[in-house]
C-alpha positions in Angstrom: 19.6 -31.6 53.5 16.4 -31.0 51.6 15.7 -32.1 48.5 12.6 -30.4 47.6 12.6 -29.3 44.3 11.8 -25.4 43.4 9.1 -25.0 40.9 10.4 -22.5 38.3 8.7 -19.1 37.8 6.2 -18.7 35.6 7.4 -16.9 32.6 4.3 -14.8 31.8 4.9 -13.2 35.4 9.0 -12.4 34.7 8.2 -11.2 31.6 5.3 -8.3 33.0 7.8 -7.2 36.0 10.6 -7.2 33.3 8.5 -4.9 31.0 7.2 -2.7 33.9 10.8 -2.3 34.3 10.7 -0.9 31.1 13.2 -4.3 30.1 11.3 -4.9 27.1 14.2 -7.1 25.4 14.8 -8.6 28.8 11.4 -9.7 29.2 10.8 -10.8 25.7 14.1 -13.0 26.6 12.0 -14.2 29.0 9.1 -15.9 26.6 11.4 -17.5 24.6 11.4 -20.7 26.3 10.1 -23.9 24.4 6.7 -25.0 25.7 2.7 -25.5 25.7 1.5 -22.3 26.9 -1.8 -20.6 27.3 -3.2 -17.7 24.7 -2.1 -14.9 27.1 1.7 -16.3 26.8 1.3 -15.3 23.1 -0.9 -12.5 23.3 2.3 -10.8 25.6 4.9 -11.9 23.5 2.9 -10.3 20.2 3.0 -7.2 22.5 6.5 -7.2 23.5 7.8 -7.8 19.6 5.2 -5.1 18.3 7.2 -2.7 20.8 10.4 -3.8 19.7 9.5 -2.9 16.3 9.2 -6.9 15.1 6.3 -6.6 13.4 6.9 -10.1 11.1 7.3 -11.9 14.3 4.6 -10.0 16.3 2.2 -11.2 13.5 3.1 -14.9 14.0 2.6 -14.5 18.2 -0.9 -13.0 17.5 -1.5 -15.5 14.8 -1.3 -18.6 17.4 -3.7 -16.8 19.3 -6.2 -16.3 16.8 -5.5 -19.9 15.4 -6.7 -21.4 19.2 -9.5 -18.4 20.0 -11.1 -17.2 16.8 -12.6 -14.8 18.8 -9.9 -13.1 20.8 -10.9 -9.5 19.2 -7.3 -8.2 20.7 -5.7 -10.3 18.9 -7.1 -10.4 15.7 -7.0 -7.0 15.7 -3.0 -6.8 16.8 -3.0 -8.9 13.9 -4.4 -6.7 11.3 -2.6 -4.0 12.3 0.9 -6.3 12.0 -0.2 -7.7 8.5 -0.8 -3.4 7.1 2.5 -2.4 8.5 3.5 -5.4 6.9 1.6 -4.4 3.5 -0.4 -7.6 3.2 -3.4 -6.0 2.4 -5.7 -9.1 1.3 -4.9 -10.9 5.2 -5.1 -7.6 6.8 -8.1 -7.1 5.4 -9.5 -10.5 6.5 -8.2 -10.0 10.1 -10.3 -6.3 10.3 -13.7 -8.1 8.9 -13.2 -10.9 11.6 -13.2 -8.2 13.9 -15.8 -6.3 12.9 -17.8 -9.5 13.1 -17.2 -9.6 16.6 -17.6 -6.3 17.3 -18.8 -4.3 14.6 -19.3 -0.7 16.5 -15.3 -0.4 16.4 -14.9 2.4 13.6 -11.0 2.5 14.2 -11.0 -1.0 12.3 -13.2 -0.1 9.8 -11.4 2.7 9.0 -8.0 0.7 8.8 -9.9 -2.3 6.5 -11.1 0.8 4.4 -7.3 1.8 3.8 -6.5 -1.8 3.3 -9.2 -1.9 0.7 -7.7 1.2 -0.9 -4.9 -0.8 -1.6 -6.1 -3.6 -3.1 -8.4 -1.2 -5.4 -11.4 -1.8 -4.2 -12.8 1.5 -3.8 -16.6 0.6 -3.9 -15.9 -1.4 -0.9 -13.8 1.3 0.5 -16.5 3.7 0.3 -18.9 1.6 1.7 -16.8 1.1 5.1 -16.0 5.1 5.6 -19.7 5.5 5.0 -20.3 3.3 8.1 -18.2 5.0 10.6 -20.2 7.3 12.7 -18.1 8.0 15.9 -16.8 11.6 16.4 -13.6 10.2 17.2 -13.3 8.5 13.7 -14.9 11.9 11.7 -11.9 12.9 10.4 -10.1 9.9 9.2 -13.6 8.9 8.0 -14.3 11.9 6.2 -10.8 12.2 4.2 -11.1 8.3 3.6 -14.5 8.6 1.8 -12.7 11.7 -0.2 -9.9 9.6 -1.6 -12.2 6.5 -2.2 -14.3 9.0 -4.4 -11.3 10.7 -6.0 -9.7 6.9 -7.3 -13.4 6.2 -8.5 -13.0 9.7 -10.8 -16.2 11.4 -8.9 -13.9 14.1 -8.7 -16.7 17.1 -7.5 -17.7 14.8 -4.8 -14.4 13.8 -3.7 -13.5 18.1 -3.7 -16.9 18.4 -1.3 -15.3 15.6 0.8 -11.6 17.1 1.3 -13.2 20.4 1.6 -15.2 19.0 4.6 -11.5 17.7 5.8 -10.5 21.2 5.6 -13.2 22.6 7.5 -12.2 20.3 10.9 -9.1 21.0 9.8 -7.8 23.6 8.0 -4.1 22.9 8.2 -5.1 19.2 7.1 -1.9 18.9 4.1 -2.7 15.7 2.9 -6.5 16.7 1.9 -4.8 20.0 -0.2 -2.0 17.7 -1.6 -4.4 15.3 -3.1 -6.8 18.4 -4.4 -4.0 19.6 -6.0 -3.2 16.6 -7.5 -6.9 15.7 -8.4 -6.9 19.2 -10.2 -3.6 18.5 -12.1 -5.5 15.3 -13.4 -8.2 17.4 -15.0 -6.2 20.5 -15.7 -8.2 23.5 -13.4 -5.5 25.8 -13.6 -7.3 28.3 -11.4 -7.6 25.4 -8.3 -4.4 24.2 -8.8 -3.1 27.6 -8.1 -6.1 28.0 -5.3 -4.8 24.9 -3.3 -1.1 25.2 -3.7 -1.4 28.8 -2.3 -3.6 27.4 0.6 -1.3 24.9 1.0 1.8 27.0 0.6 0.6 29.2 3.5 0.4 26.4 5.7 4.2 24.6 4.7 6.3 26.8 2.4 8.5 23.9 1.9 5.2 21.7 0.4 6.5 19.9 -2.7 2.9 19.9 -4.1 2.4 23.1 -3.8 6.0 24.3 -5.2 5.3 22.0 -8.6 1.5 23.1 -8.7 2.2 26.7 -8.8 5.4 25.9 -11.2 2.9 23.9 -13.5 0.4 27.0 -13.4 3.2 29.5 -14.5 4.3 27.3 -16.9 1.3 26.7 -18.5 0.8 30.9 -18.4 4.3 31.1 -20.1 5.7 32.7 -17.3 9.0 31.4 -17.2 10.5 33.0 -14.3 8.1 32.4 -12.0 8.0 29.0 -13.0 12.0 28.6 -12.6 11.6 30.4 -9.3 9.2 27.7 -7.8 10.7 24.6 -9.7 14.2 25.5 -8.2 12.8 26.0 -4.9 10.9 22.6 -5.6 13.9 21.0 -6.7 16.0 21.8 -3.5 13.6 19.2 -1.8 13.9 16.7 -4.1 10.8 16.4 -6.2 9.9 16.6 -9.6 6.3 16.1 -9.8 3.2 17.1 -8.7 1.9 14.0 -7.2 -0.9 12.4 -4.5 -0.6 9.8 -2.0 -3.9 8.9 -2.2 -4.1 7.9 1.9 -1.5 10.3 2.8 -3.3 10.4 6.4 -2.1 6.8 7.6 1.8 7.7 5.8 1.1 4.7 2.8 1.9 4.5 -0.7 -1.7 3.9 -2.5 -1.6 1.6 -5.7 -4.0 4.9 -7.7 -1.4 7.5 -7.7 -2.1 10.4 -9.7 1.2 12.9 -11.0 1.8 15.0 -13.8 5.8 14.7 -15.0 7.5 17.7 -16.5 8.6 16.8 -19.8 12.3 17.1 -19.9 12.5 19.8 -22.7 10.5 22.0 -19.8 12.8 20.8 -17.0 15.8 22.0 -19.8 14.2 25.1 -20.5 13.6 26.3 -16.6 16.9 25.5 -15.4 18.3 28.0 -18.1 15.6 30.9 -17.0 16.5 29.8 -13.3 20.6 30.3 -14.2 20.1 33.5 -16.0 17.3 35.2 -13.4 20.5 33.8 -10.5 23.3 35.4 -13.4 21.6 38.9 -13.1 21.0 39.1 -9.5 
């Protein structure tokens, strides 16, 4: 009877037939055996969490590798893009910059260190990393990133020039009209406000923005039904003011949010001109 023993299979192999399988939990069952392993070990078990949606635990995988190769580029830059989703902006921020060390030609990084920079307010810097990317590929996201870095540092014709430019790759670009909007709100151009929410209206009738802009225009105008008439339809999706998400394109909260609130006596006085224009229909 033999008594050879049967070496056990390497796990880094189970796991890549398991995921090819398209057993993504099945194969990350399979790296979660104690151990010494090599960087790749890691580097697939960051990948397998990331696609599971574990983003915390993704970032500690990567994290091992960049703690034993400083300059495994993949996995510094998995780990970036773990520490954003997981809004730590200063750490993300340090994991883009020790990519673009090791590879500065990769505008997709810069791009996301500028939005991390965003967040921590410092536009300056922000700027200064849109200004670098020169790819085709990155033109867009480059080009609305440099507008909203100009817009929180108040150059407000220069950061209209650079959404417009947005607008001109992309004319149904909503984000780049929902910030003009709000960046007109801020200094009170009724005539653009109304410009851009009707551009923007055009593209989404169901556009918040462009609802509350074109109420706060009619308001202002003392035209009372027309303002009801687009605050109602405003309010059936929930908003109440006229507001900018200052990197709309990447789907983040930015810390410079611009809005204009309706004062409550306005709110009070719309919803009657609203009941009375519905009363006589």
């Amino acid at each position: 009877m033999s008594t050879a023993v049967i070496p056990a299979r390497d796990p880094v192999q189970t796991a890549l037939d398991l995921r090819a399988r398209g057993q993504l939990r099945e194969a990350l069952d399979a790296l979660s055996v104690p151990g010494d392993f090599p960087a790749d070990f890691y580097t697939l078990r960051g990948d397998l969490q990331l696609e599971l949606d574990q983003t915390k635990e993704a970032a500690g995988s990567y994290f091992t590798v960049v703690a034993s190769e400083p300059d495994n580029v993949y996995a510094q830059c998995n780990l970036g893009l773990c520490l954003r989703r997981l809004e730590r902006w200063e750490q993300a921020a340090e994991a883009f910059q020790a990519v673009l060390k090791l590879d500065p030609h990769r505008d997709e990084v810069r791009i996301d260190l500028g939005d991390c920079l965003l967040h921590l307010n410092r536009f300056e810097e922000a700027l200064l990393c849109f200004d670098q990317c020169w790819s085709g590929a990155s033109r867009r996201r480059a080009l609305f990133g440099t507008a909203v870095a100009l817009h929180l540092l108040r150059r407000f014709d220069q950061a209209e020039a650079g959404y417009e430019r947005v607008l001109t790759l992309d004319p149904k670009a909503e984000e780049a009209l929902s910030n003009l909007i709000a960046m007109c709100v801020e200094v009170f151009d009724l005539e653009k406000i109304q410009r851009y929410s009707r551009r923007l209206l055009d593209i989404n009738p169901r556009a918040g923005a462009a609802l509350e802009g074109l109420a706060l225009v009619a308001i202002e105008r003392r035209e009372h039904e027309s303002a009801a008439r687009f605050f109602a339809r405003a309010a059936e999706l929930g908003t109440e003011t006229v507001y900018a998400r200052p990197y709309a394109a990447q789907g983040e909260h930015g810390d410079g949010i611009i809005e204009y609130r309706l004062s409550r006596e306005v709110l009070d006085r719309l919803t009657q001109v609203s009941r009375a224009h519905a009363a006589g229909d």
